[in-house]
Every structure is written in C-alpha cells, then in structure tokens.
N, C-alpha and C positions, 0 to 999 in steps of 0.2 A: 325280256329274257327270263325261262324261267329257273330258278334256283333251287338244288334240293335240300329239304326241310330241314334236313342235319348240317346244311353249309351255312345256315344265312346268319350265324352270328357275328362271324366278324361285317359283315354289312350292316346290323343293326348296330353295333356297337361302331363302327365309323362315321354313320350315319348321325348318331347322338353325339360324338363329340361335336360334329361339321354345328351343328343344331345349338351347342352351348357356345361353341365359339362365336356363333352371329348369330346371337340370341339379343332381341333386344328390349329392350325395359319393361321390365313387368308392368309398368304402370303406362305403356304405350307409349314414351321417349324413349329415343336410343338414348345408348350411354350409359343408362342406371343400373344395367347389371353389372352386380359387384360381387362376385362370390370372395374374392381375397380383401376383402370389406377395407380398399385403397382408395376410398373417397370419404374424405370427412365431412365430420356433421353442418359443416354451415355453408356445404353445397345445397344441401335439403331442407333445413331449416333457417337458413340468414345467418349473418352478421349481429350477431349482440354488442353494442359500443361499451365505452366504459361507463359505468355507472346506469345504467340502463336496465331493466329487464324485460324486454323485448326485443326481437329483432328485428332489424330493418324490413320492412316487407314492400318488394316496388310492385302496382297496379299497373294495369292499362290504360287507369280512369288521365285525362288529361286535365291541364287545368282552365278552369274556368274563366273567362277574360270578366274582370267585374267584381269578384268574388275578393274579399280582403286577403290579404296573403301576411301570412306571419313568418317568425325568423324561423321553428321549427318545419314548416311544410316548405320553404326556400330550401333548407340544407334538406331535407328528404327528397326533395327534385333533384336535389344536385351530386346527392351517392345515387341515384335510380337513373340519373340521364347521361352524365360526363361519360365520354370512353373510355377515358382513364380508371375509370371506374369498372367499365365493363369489361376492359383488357387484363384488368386484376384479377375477376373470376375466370375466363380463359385462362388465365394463367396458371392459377388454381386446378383448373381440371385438366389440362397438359402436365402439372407435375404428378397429380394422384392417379392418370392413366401409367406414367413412368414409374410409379412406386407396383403399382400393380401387377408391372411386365420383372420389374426386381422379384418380386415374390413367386409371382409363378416361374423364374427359375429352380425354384424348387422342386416342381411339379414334374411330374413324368409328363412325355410326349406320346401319343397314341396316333395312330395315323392309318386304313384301314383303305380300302380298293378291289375292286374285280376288272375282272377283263373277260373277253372271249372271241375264241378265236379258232377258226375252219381249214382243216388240212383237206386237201385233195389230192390225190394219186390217179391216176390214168397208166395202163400198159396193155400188152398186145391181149393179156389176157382179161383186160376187163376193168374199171375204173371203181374205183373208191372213196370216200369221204370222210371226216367227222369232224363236230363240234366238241370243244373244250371250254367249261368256263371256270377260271380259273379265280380263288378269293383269298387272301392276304390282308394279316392285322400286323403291324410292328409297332413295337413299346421301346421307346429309349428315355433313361431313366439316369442323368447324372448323379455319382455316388460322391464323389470328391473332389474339391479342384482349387484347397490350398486358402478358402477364405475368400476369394473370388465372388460370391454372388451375397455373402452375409454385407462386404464391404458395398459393395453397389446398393443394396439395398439399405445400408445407412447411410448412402451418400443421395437416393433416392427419398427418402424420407425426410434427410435434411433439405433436402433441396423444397418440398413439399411445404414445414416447416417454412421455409424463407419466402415462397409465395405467398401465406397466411399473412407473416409478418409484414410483407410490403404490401400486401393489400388493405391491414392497416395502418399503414403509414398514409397510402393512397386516399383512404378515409377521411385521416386528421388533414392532410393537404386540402382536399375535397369541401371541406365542411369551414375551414377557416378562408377558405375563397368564397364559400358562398357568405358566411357571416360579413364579411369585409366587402362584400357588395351589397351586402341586404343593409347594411349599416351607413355603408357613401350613398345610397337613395334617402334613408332614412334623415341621414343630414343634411343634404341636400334640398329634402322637402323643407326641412324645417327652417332654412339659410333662404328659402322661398317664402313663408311664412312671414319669418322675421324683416323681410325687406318689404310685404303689404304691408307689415305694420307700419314699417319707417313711412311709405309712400303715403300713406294714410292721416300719419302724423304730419307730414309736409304740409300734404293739402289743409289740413286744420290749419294749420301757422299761416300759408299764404289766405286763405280767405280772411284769418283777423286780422294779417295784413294791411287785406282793401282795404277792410270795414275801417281799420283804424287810420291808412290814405282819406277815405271819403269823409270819417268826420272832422278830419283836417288834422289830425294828432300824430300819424307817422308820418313817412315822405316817401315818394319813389322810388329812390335808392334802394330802399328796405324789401317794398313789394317786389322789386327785380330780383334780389337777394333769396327772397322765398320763393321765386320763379323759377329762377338758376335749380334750388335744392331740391322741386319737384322734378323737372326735368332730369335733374343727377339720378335725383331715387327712383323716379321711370326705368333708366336706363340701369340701375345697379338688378332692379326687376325684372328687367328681360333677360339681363346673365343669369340670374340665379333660375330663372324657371328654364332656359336653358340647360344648364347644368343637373337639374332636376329629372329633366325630359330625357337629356343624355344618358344618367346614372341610372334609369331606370331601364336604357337597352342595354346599356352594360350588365344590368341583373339579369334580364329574360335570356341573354346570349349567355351567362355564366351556368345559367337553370337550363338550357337548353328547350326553351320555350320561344325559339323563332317555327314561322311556319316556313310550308315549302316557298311560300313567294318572299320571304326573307323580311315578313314585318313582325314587329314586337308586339304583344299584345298588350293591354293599358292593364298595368297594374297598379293595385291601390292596397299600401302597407298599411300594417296594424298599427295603433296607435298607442304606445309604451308610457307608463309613468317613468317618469324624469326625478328620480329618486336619489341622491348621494349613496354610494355604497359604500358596505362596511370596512372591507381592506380585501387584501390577498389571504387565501388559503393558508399559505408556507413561504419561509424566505426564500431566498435565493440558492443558499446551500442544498435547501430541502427539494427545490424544484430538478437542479441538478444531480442530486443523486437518484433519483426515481427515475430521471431518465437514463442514466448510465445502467439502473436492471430493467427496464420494461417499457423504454421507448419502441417502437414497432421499426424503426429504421434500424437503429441500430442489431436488435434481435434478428434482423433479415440478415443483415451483414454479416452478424456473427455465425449464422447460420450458413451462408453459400461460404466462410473459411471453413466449416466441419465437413461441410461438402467436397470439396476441395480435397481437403487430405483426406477424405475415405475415397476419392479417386485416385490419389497414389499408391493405396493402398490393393485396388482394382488393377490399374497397371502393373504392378510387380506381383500379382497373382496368375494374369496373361499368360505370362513366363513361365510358371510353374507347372506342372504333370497335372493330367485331369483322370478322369475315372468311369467312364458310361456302362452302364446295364444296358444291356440290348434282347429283346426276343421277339419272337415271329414266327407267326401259323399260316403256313401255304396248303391252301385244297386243290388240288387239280396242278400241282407243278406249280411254280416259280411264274411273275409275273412278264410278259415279252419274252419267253424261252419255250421254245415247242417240247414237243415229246414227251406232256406231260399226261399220265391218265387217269379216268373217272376214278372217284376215289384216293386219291393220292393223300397221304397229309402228312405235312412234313413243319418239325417244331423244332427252332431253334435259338439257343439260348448262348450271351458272348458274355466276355467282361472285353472293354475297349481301354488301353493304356495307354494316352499320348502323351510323350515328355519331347517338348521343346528342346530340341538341341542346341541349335546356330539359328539367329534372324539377321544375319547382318549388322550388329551392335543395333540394331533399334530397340530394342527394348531399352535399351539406357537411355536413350532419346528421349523417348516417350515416357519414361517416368525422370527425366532432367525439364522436360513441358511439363507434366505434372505439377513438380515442386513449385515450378515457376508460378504455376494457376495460383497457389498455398499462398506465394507471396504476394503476387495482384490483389485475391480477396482481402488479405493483413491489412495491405496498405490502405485500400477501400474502406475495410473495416474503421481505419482510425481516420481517414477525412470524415468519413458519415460522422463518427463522434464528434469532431469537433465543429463539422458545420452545424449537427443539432445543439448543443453544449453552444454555440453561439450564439445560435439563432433564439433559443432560452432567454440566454444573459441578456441578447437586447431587447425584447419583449418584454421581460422583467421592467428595465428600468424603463421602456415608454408605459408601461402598464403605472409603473410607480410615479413617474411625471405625472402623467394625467387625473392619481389616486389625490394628489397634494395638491395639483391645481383646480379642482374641481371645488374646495370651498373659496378659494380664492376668486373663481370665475362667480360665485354665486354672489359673494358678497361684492362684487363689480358691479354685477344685475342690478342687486337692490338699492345700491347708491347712487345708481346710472339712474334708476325710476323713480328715487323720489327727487332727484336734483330736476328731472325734466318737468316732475308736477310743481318744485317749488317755481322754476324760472318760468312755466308757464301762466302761474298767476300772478307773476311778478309781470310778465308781457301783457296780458289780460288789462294788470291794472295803471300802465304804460312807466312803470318804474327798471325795464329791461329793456335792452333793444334786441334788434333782428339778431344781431350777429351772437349775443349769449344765448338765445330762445334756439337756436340751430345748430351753434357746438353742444349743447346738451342735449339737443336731439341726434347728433352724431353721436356722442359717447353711448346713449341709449342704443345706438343699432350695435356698435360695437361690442358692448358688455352680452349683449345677444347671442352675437358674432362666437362671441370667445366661450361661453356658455352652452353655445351648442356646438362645436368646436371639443370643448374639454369634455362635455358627455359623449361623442361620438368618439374621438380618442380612448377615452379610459373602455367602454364596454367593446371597444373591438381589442382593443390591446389583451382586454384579461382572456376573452374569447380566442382569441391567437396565443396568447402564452399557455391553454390547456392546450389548445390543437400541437404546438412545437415542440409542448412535452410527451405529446400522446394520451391525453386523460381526457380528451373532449368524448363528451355522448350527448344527444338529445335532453338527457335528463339536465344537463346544465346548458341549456340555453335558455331556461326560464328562469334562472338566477340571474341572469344578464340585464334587466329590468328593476328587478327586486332590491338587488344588494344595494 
C-alpha cells in the first residue's frame, strides 16, 4: 500500500509505540525492559544476606562427586537449587511487572491504524471506481479519578516490598535446612568414627583376653564376655554407618543434588575443628526485639496488611467520577466509514466525564471484602509474629542447653579416657576383670557419644537461632566452627 508522504506520521508513530511495547531486553532477555524502572536491584544483581558483602551468585557449574563439600557451598546449593527458592524470585518479578502496570497508569494511551478501502459504482452510463486509504492516531490520557491509581500503586509496591521480604525469609528457611542436614551428616560421620573406635578397642580387650585364656590367668567366661562386646560393637557399627549413608542422601536431596536416575552422589564433608565456643551474641530479650523490626516474615506480613488497606482505598475510588483527555487525527475519513475523501483531515479533541451513578449496592460489597482482606492480613500478621517470637524463644534455649552442656560433655570425655587407660593396665596386669575393662570401655563410647551429640546440638542450634531471627548470611557460617 502506498501512503502519501504527508500522511505517514500517525503510522510511524503507531508503529513505534506497537515496537516499545514488545520490545524486549536490551540485553537479549525478555522481560528487562523497564522504562518505569519497576524492577528492583536484586533482580540483576542477587540477593546480599545479612552480614555479607556479596551477593548470592547461582552458576551452571554442577557439583563434583568427590570433591570435599563445606557448610558454605551446602547452603549456596541450597538458595541456587530448592524451588522454594526459585518460586521467590518469580514471585519477585510478577509483583514488579504489577508495580509497573500501576505506574503506567499514569501514562497516556496512544494507539494509531490505517485502513483501505475500494468503492465501485456501475450504471447505464458507465462504471466507476476508487481507492481510499484512510490513517488514524488516538491519544487517551486520564486526568483524574479521585486517588484511584496513586492508591494501586502503593498497594502495588507494597505488595513488591512483601515479595522481597518473603523471599528473605525463604532464604533463612533455606539455609537453616541446609545447615541442619549438613550438620546431622556431620554427626553422623563422627557417631561412625566413634563406634570404629569402640570396635577397635573391643578387639584389643578380646585378643588380651585369649592371650590371658592361653596362659592359663583368665578363664572363658571372660573371653565370651569380650566376644559378646565385639559382636555388640559390630553391630552398634553397622547402625551408625547406616545412618551415616542415610544422612548423607538426606543432604544431596535437601541440595538437590540427586540425578535424573534418582542416585546420590558420594559426598565427603569438610572436616571442622571441634572447638568450645564463646557464647551467644545477645540474650534473649535482644534476639526478640530485632526480630519484631527486621525479621523478613514478619516485614512481608506487615507489608500485604499496607497492601490490603491501599486496596480499599482502590475500591472506593472505583465509585468515584473519572476524567479522560481524548484526541484524534483522521486522514482520509473516519476508520470503517465510507465517503471519506483524498485529503481529508479531521482532529479531534474531548474531555470524557464518567460519574458512577447506581451499581446495584456492589460497591459496598466490594469495599465490606475489602476491609475484610485488612483483617485476614491483621490476623496473619500477629500468628507470623508469634510463630517467629516462638520459634526464637525455643532455639534460644536449646542453643543455650547445648552452650552449658558442651563443657560438661568434654570433661565426661576426658574422664571417660583416662579411666579406660587406668583399668586397662590394671587388666594388662590381671589386677581388673572382664567386666570393669568393658564398662569403662562403654562409658568411653558414651562420653563420645554425648560429645559429639553436644557439639552437633549447640552449632546447629545457634545456626538456626540466626536463621529464625533473620540475621543468617554466609559470612556467619565460618563462626560456626571457630567460636
């Protein structure tokens, strides 16, 4: 079709709006164009944890079957694979597409078209023809309408807001699930350790045993007795490396580290000094109130109630008179309407005034659901508090259990070790029997027992009481060791 050179503006100019509106990502992803700048920075940049200066950054690279796996590259598989995770950021980019459609309420609507189209005429005296092609821009441009799109768009932006904040909550969720499985392998190995040892120490006691059978100084009884405790502590080692094997698919399924055919792959954790640590940060009062400002749960919650009442505020603006600018340039006649001729151009310019009369009482409806939303969020609002505010208080105190029983367990250990070296040279020099050389080899696995027990308690407890405050980041999972 061709167009005369003084028409073809509203075609260019239609043409470029069609062109920004499904324009897509400067950088060759959809999605990233943002001219009302409604996607926030840690769509394009990551997630910064607390305490952290970096952000989270997820690769392609997979993990290496073989390779030692520490507690930080655990919780970095475990924000970069969980879906929980990755339904946060969707979440994230459905609400800042919604903030985005808020604001360009603002914006004037431009919308532009041609047509064309053939008359023909026939009579006795002779037949006739013509082409018409007819081009048309219209601009409608809301001027007022009562608070209506300012309210949407702070109930859009809160809503935005409360996406961020559950997605860090989703975080601390995230990271204290992976800590609390990277930690049940970690003890689990060691509960495996501790029971070669015992099985180890067994077999010593029954071979002096024999030896003490053959030169005629024990008696049978005894060597069955140390038979019985190898065969126990066999079997106490098949559980434990069991359990071992176990904890460690429970990690790869928590890291999402199964393949398509649904096997684990052999993992092999780092190996942590076993350190007494200092204490807790802040008491209890103090963990409490930091999460009452700036736990990520709660800040969601309080944010879909802001949301909430700036939609009531949306509903009873509905109701209210609106205000539109209207104009529009016709070349060639009106679009679908014959009779129009070359040349033609016709401009027109409205104001539009709709005031809601009668809806049938719905509008009161519809802001009586409203208010109703206002107090779902309220009440929402105060369980999240008090389930986090719980969930705190009892992490505090098994945190604090395990803070107090950790010298207790130690000095268990070391009484447990040297009672087995005294009664063992006491058996040695046949001044002990079977049955004292084997309860202090019991108490020995136990003081172990409880030792590794109280250290895998106290560093997953204080790990979980930052995560159910909200203050965990990468940067403190290296204290977890240290303290």
């Amino acid at each position: 079709m061709s167009v005369d050179p003084r028409y073809r503006w509203p075609v260019v100019v239609g043409m470029a709006a069609a062109l920004l509106a499904t324009s897509p990502a400067r950088s060759g992803e959809p999605g990233r164009f943002d001219p009302l700048l409604a996607r926030p920075p840690e769509l394009d940049h990551g997630k910064v944890l607390p305490g952290d200066q970096q952000a989270v950054v997820c690769t392609s690279s997979s993990f290496v079957p073989g390779k030692v796996l520490t507690l930080a590259e655990a919780v970095d598989m475990a924000l970069c694979h969980q879906p929980q995770v990755q339904a946060t950021w969707a979440s994230i980019k459905l609400q800042a597409a919604q903030l985005g459609e808020a604001r360009a309420a603002y914006l004037p609507t431009l919308g532009a078209g041609a047509s064309r189209y053939r008359d023909s005429a026939s009579s006795e005296q002779g037949s006739s023809s013509r082409s018409v092609s007819t081009l048309y821009a219209t601009l409608t441009w809301r001027l007022l309408d009562f608070g209506g799109r300012s309210a949407n768009q702070r109930a859009a932006d809160a809503l935005l807001q409360a996406a961020l904040a559950s997605q860090d909550a989703t975080l601390q969720k995230a990271m204290a699930g992976a800590v609390g499985l990277y930690y049940d392998a970690h003890s689990a190995r060691a509960t495996q350790q501790a029971r070669e040892r015992s099985l180890q120490l067994a077999r010593q006691v029954l071979e002096t045993a024999i030896k003490r059978e053959r030169r005629g100084v024990g008696a049978l009884p005894e060597t069955l007795q140390a038979r019985s405790f190898v065969a126990r502590a066999e079997l106490e080692l098949a559980r434990a490396t069991g359990q071992h094997k176990r904890s460690l698919v429970a990690l790869a399924v928590g890291l999402g580290l199964l393949d398509e055919a649904g096997d684990a792959p052999a993992l092999s954790l780092s190996t942590e000094v076993e350190v007494d640590p200092l204490g807790l940060e802040q008491n209890l009062p103090g963990w409490l109130q930091s999460a009452r400002q700036y736990h990520p749960a709660i800040l969601a919650a309080r944010a879909q109630v802001e949301a909430a009442r700036e939609k009531v505020k949306v509903t009873r603006s509905e109701g209210a008179p609106t205000l539109d600018l209207t104009a529009s340039r016709f070349i060639n006649g009106r679009p679908n309407q014959g009779g129009g001729s070359r040349g033609e151009r016709e401009t027109v310019v409205g104001l539009n005034l709709n005031i809601p009369a009668f809806e049938g009482f719905a509008r009161n409806y519809k802001i009586d659901g409203a208010q109703a939303q206002v107090e779902l969020r309220e009440a929402e609002l105060r369980d999240v508090q008090a389930q986090v505010l719980g969930d705190i208080a009892t992490t505090y105190v098994e945190a604090t259990t395990a803070l107090h029983s950790m010298a207790s367990a130690r000095s268990l250990l070391e009484a447990a070790q040297r009672a087995v070296e005294s009664v063992r040279r006491k058996y040695d020099a046949g001044a002990a029997d079977i049955v004292e050389m084997l309860n202090a080899q019991s108490g020995l696995s136990d003081a172990e027992l409880e030792r590794i027990r109280s250290l895998g308690e106290w560093r997953s407890a204080r790990l979980r009481l930052l995560a159910n405050a909200g203050e965990m980041g990468r940067a403190s999972l290296g204290k977890a060791g240290r303290r």
